[in-house]
N, C-alpha and C positions, 0 to 999 in steps of 0.2 A: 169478743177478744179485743183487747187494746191494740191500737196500730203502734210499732212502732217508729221513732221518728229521730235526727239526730239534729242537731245543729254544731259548728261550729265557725269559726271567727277568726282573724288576723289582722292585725294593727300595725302600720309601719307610720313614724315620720319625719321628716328632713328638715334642717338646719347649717344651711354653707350660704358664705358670704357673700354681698351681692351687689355688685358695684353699678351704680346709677350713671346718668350722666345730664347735664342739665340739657332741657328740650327732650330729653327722650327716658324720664321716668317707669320704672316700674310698672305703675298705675297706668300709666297710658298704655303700655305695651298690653295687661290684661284685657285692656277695655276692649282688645281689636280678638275676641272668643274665637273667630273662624279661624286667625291665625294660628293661637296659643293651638285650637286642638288639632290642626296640624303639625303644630312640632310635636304635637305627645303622640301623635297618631298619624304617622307619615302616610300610611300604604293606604291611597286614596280609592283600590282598588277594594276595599274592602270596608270604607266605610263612606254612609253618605247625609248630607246635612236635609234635616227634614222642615225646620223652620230655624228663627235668630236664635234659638237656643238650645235645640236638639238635633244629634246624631245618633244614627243608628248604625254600629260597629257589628262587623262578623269578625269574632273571636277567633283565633288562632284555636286549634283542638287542644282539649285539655282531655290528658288521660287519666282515670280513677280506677284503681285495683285493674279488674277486666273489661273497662266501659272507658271507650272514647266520645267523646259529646262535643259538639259546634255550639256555641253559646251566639247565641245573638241580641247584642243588648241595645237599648235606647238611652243616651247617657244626657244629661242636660247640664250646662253649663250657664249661671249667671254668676254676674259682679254685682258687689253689695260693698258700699262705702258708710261712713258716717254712723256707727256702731249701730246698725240699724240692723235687727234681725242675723246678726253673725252666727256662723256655728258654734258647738258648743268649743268653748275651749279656746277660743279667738280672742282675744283683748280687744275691748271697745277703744281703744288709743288709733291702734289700726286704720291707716286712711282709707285702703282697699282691699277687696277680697275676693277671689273667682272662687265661687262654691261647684262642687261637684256631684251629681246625683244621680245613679242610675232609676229613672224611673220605670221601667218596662224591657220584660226578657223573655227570650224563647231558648228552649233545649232542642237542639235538631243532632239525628245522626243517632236514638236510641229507638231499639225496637220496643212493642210496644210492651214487653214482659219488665222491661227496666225503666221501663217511665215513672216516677214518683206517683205518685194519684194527690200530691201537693209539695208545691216549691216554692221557695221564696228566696230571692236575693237581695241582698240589703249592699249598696256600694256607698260612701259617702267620704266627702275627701275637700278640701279648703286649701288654698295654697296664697301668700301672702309674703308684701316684704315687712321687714320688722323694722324701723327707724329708730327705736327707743334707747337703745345703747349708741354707745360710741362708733360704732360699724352698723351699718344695714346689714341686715341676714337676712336669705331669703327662707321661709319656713311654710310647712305642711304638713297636711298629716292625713293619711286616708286610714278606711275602716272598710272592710269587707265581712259581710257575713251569709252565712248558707242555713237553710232550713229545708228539711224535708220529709215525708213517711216516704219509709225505707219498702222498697219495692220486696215482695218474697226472700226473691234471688241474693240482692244484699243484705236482708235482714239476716239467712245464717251467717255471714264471716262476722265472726266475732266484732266486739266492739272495741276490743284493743288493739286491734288488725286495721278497721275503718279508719280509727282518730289518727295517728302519724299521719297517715297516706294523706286522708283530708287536710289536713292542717297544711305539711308540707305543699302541697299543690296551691293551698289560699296563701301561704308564706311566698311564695314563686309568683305568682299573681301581683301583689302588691311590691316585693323587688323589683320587680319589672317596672313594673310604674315611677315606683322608685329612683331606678336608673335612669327613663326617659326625662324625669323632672330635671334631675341634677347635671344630663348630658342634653339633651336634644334641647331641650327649652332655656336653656342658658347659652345655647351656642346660637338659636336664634335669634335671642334677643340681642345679645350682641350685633347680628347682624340691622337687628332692628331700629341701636343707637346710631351704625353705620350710615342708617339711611334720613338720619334725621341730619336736615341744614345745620343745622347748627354744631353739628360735630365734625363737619368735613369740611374742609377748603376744596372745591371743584374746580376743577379744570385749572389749575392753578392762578386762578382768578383772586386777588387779596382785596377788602377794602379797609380803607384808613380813615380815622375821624381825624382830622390836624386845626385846633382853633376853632371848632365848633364847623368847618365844613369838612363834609366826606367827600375823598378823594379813592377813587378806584383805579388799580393801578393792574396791568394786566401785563403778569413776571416772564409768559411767553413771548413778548415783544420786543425786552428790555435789553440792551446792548451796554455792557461793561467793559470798557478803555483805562486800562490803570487805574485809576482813585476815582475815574467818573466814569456816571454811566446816563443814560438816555434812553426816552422811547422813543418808539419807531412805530 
């Protein structure tokens, strides 16, 4: 008897503009991987970095019809510049690009009558700035897909029962992501331009070039009398 088997898939990707600032580029900001997957992946409690390019994430439960399942996945993150082996669908113009790739997963939390007897996940996702236009955008796109033979139990409920449920759950999956990209990772980086020198005056400390020497002038000391002022 033929096993049966189903697959389906969900595509999301993102396009909002994305303001740089000199000394603290885009590019650089991906290049720091432990950070970036902390902004996408705050809850440290649940995931943990295995080497410079892989984490291993415990999935938040995903429910299906009458099956709840703990996903636990190995995600790998590299940067790739210089049109060198991009994904598909990336413009070789693109200075940089943090690729996304779940290479290894575990299903926990199913007994053993609803285990698949084969599964496969396929996660795959790119996220870049776009400089080519008159605005920087920042752009992405992931891809998720499921395969599997259908255990007994799920092969009765019909298949036009299965695909919604499925779909919608990989739709939910990848918004999520979605969300995290466009809020968490944009508000770090922000914080990220924050911390670079060259975008802040600290301590309200100025310095001045005047006639080719630099003159450092320190504005908590300065004492203003009418029209003149003086340090101290």
């Amino acid at each position: 008897m033929a096993m049966n088997s189903a697959t389906y898939s969900s595509r999301m990707t993102t396009d909002i503009p994305l303001y740089e600032s000199p000394g603290a580029s885009f590019d650089g900001y991906l290049e720091d991987k432990p950070r970036v997957f902390k902004a996408i992946f705050p809850d440290r409690g649940r995931s943990r970095q295995l080497n410079e390019e892989e984490w291993r994430i415990q999935m938040l439960p995903i429910n299906f019809l009458f099956l709840t399942v703990w996903p636990v996945v190995e995600m790998r993150l590299r940067c790739k510049s210089g049109g060198r082996d991009y994904p598909p669908g990336v413009p070789e113009e693109i200075t940089k690009v943090l690729e996304l790739d779940v290479v290894r997963w575990k299903l926990q939390g199913l007994d053993n009558i609803f285990q698949p007897s084969e599964f496969s996940l396929g996660v795959k996702g790119a996220l870049y700035p776009d400089r080519r236009g008159a605005r920087t955008r920042l752009k992405g796109q992931l891809e998720m897909n499921i395969s599997f033979v259908l255990p007994p139990v799920l092969a009765m409920v019909p298949e036009n029962v299965r695909k919604p449920v499925a779909e919608t759950v990989l739709r939910e999956l990848v918004e999520n992501m979605k969300r995290k990209v466009n809020s968490s990772l944009l508000t770090d980086y922000s914080k990220f331009k924050q911390e670079k020198p060259k975008n802040r005056i600290a301590h309200g400390v100025s310095t001045f070039v005047i006639v080719g020497v630099e003159t450092r002038i320190d504005w908590r000391h300065t004492n203003y009398e009418g029209n003149n002022c003086s340090l101290t």
